[in-house]
C-alpha positions as CSV (number, residue, x, y, z in Angstrom):
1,X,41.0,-8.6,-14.0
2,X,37.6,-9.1,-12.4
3,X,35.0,-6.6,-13.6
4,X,31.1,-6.9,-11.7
5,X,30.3,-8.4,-14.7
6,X,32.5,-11.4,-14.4
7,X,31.8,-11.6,-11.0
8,X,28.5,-11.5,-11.7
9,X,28.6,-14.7,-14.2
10,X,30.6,-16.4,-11.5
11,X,28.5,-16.5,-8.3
12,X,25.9,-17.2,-10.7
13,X,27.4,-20.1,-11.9
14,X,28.2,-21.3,-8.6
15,X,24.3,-20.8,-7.8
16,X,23.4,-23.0,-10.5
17,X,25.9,-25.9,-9.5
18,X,24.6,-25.9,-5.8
19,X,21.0,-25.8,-7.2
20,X,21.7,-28.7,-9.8
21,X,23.6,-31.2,-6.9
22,X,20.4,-30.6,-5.1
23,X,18.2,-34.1,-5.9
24,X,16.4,-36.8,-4.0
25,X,18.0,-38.7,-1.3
26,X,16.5,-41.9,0.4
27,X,15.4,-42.1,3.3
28,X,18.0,-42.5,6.2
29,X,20.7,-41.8,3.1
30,X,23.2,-38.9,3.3
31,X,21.7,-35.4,1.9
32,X,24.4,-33.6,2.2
33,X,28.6,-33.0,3.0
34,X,30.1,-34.4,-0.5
35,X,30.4,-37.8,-0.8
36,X,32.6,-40.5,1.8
37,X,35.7,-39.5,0.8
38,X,35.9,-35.9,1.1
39,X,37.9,-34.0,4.1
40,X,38.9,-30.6,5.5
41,X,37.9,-28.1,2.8
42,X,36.9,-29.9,0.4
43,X,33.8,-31.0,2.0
44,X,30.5,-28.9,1.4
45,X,29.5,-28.0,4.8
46,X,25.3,-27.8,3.8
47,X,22.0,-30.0,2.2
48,X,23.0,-31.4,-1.1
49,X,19.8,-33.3,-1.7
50,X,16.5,-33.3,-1.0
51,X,14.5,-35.6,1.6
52,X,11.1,-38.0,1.3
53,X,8.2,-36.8,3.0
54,X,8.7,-37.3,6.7
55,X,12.4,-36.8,6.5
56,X,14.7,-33.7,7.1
57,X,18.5,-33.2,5.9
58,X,20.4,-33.4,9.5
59,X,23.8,-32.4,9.9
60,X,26.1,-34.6,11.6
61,X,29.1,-33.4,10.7
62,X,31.0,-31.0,8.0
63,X,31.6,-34.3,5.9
64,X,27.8,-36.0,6.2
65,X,24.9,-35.0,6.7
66,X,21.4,-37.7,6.8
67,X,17.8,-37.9,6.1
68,X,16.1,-38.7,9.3
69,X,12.6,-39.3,10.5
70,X,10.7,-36.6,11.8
71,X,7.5,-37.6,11.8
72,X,5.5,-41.1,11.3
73,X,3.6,-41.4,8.4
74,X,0.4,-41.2,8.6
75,X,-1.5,-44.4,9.4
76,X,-4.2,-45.9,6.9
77,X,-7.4,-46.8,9.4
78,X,-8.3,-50.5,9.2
79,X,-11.4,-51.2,6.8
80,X,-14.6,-51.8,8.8
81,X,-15.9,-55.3,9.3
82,X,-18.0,-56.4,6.5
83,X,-21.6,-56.1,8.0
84,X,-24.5,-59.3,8.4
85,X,-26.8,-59.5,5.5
86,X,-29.8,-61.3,4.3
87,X,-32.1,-63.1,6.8
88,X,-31.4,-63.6,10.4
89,X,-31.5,-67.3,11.6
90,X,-33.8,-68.3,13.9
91,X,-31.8,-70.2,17.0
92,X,-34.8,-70.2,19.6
93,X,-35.9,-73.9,20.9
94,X,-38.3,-72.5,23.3
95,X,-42.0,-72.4,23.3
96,X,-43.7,-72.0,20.1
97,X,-46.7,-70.0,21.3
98,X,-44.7,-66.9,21.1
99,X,-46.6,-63.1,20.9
100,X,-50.3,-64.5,20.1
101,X,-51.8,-63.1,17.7
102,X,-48.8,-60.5,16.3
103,X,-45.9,-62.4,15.8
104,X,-44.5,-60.0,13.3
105,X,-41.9,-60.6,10.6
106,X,-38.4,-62.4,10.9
107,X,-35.4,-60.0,11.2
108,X,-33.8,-59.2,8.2
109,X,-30.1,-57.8,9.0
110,X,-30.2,-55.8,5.6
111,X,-33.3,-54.2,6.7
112,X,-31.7,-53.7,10.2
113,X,-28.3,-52.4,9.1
114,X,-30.6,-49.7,6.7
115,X,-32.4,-48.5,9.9
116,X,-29.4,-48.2,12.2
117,X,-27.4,-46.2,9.1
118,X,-30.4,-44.0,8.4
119,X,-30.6,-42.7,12.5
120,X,-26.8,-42.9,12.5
121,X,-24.3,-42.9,15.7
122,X,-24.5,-46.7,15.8
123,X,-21.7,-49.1,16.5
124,X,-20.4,-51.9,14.3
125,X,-21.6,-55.0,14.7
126,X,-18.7,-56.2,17.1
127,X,-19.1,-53.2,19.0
128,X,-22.6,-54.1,20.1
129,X,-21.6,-57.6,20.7
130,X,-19.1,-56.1,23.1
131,X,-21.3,-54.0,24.7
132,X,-23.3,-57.0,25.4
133,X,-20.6,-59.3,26.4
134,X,-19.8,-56.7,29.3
135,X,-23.6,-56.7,30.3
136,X,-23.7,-60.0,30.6
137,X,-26.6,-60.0,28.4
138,X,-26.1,-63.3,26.6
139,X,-26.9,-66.9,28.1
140,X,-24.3,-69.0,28.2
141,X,-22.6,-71.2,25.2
142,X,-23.8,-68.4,22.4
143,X,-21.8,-69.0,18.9
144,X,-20.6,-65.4,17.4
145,X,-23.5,-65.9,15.2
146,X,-25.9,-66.4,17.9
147,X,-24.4,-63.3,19.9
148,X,-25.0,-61.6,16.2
149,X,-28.6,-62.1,16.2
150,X,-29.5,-61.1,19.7
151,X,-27.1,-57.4,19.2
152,X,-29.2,-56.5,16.0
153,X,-32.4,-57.5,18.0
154,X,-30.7,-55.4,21.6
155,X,-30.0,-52.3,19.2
156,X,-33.5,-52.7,17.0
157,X,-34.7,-52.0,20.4
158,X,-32.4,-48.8,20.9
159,X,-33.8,-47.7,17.5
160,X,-37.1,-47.6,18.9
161,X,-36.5,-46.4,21.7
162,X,-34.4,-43.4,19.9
163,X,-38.2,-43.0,18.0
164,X,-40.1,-42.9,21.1
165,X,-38.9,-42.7,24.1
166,X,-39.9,-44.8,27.1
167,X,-39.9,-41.4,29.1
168,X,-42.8,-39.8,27.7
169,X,-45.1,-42.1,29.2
170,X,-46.5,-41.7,32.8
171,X,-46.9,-45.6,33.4
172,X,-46.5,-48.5,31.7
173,X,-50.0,-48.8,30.7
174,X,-49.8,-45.7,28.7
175,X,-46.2,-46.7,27.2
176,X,-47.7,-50.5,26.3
177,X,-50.8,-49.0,24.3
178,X,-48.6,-46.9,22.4
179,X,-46.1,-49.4,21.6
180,X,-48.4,-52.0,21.2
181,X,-50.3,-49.9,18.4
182,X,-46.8,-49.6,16.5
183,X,-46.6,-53.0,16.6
184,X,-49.6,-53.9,15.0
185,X,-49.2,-51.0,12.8
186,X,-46.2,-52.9,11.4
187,X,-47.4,-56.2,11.3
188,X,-50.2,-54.5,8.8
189,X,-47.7,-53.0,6.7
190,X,-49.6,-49.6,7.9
191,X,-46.8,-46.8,7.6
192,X,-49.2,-43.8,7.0
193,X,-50.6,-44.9,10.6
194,X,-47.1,-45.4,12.1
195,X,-46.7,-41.8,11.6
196,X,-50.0,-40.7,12.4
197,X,-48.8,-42.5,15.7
198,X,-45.9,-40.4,16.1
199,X,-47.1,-37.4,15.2
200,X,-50.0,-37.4,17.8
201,X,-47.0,-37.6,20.2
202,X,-45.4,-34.6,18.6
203,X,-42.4,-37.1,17.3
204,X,-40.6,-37.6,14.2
205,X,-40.1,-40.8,11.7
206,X,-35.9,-39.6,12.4
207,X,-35.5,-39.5,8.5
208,X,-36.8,-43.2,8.0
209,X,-38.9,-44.8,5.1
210,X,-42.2,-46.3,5.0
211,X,-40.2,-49.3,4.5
212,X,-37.9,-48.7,7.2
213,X,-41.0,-47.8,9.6
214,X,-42.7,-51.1,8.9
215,X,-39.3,-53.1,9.2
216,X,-38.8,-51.8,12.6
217,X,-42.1,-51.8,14.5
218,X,-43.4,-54.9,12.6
219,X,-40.3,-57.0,13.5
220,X,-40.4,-60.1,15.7
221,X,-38.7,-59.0,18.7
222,X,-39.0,-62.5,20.6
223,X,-37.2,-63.8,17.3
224,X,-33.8,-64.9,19.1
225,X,-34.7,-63.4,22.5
226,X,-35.2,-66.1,25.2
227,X,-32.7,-68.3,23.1
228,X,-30.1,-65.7,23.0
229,X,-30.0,-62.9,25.3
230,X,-32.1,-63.4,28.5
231,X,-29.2,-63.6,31.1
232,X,-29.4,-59.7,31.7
233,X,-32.9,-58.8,33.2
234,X,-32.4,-54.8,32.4
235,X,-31.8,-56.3,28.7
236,X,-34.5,-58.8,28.2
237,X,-37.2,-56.8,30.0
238,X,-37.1,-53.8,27.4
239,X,-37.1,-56.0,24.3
240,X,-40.6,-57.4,25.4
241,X,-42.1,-53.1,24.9
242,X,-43.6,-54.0,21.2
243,X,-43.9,-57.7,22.6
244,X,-48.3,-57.9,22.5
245,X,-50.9,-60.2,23.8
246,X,-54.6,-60.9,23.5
247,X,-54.7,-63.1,26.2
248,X,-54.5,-61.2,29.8
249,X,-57.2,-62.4,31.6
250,X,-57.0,-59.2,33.9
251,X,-57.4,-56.9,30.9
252,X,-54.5,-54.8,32.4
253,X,-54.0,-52.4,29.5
254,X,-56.1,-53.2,26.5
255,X,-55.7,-54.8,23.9
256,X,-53.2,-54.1,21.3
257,X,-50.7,-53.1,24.0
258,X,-47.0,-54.2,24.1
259,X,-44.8,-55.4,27.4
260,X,-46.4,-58.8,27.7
261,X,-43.9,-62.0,28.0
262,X,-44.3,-65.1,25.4
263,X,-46.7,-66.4,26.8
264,X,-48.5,-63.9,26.2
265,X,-50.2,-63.8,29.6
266,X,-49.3,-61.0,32.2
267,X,-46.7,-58.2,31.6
268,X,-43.6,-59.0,31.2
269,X,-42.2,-57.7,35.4
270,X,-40.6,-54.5,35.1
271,X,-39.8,-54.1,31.1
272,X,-41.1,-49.9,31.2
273,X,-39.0,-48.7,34.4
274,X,-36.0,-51.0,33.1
275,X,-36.9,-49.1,29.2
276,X,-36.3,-46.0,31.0
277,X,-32.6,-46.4,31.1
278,X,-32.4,-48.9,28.5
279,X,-30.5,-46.7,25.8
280,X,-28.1,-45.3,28.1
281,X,-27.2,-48.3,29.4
282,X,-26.2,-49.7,26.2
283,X,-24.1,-46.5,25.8
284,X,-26.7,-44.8,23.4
């Protein structure tokens, strides 16, 4: 005779046999029905076993039931490329008489890649070397090495540019002056007047350090650029902005002003209106 007692102990003894044939199934593996060899009533018609991650129990029929995909699992982003380090090679076999008398130092990609972190919203390397390539910025027969000079020296450019822009400046006389000054700023290691620079102009250093002030504006930006990446006038014009000269026998601008070509003779034509959109069209 069944009292509620025994009945009691029963379903809960039931419970705990369901609960303890629940385990792991594998993935696309049968979670539930009872086995391959059941039929009719003795099959249990429900989950018998837990699915992996991804997976849910999917009744088929009263005898089998599967784990099946329901989602994909989530995807592991590839690593970045490993960045350029240490000095930049020099590739340029044109004139030697570049930037009289300011040359300014070699491009260091460590230095660079500092800068370009510290502003942040830069590209990867192969990005910019894209971004180049669609430009048609490089001249023909560049290595990936070569194109990897002339994108850290494009984007150095960008940097500046982000620092001070070309379109505060009502002509290119005012813009070359300013520029120019940075430059030589740089060249003399001069960071407290870098920002005294800036800050007459109501600007900001954009987070960087001394260090990373003098790397910038005292860099050689002719370093790879006629070598490299001169196909693209709206590119090469802009680079020359910190570019200076002490030899312009019409005294356009002063001297230390920036825009001059390697020769260091008359303005390089057009560099400050094609700085204008120089950013932008480099998709910064």
């Amino acid at each position: 005779m069944f009292t509620s007692d025994n009945l009691f102990f029963l379903f809960g003894l039931i419970f705990l046999l369901v609960v303890s044939s629940v385990d792991a199934a594998e993935a696309w593996g049968q979670c539930g029905g009872s086995g391959g060899s059941c039929s009719g009533k003795n099959c249990v018609d429900a989950q018998t076993s837990t699915c992996p991650t991804g997976f849910a129990c999917i009744r088929s029929h009263e005898w089998y039931w599967q784990c099946v995909r329901t989602s994909d699992p989530p995807s592991t982003p590839p690593p970045p490329p490993p960045l350029p380090t240490g000095p930049m090679p020099f590739y340029c076999n044109c004139s030697q008489h570049l930037v009289i008398p300011n040359d300014g130092f070699a491009p260091n990609y460590d230095q660079l890649n500092a800068i370009f972190k510290r502003i942040g919203g830069f590209p990867t390397h192969l990005e910019m070397i894209e971004r180049l390539d669609n430009l048609n910025a490089y001249n023909e027969h560049q290595s990936p090495n070569q194109k990897l000079s002339g994108a850290y020296m494009a984007f150095a450019t960008v940097a500046k540019f982000k620092m001070v822009p070309p379109t505060l400046f009502k002509d290119e006389c005012e813009a070359g002056q300013m520029y120019g000054q940075l430059k030589v700023a740089g060249v003399n290691s001069d960071a407290a007047k870098i920002k005294q620079l800036l800050s007459q102009k109501g600007l900001s250093t954009l987070g960087m350090s001394d260090q990373d002030l003098i790397n910038l504006w005292g860099m050689n930006e002719h370093w790879n650029l006629h070598a490299v990446l001169f196909n693209n006038k709206s590119i090469r014009g802009p680079n020359h902005a910190t570019s200076l000269s002490d030899k312009d026998q019409w005294n356009k601008c002063g001297f230390p002003a920036g825009g001059y070509n390697d020769r260091g003779e008359y303005p390089q034509w057009g560099w400050f209106e094609q700085a204008k959109d120089y950013n932008k069209l480099l998709g910064m």
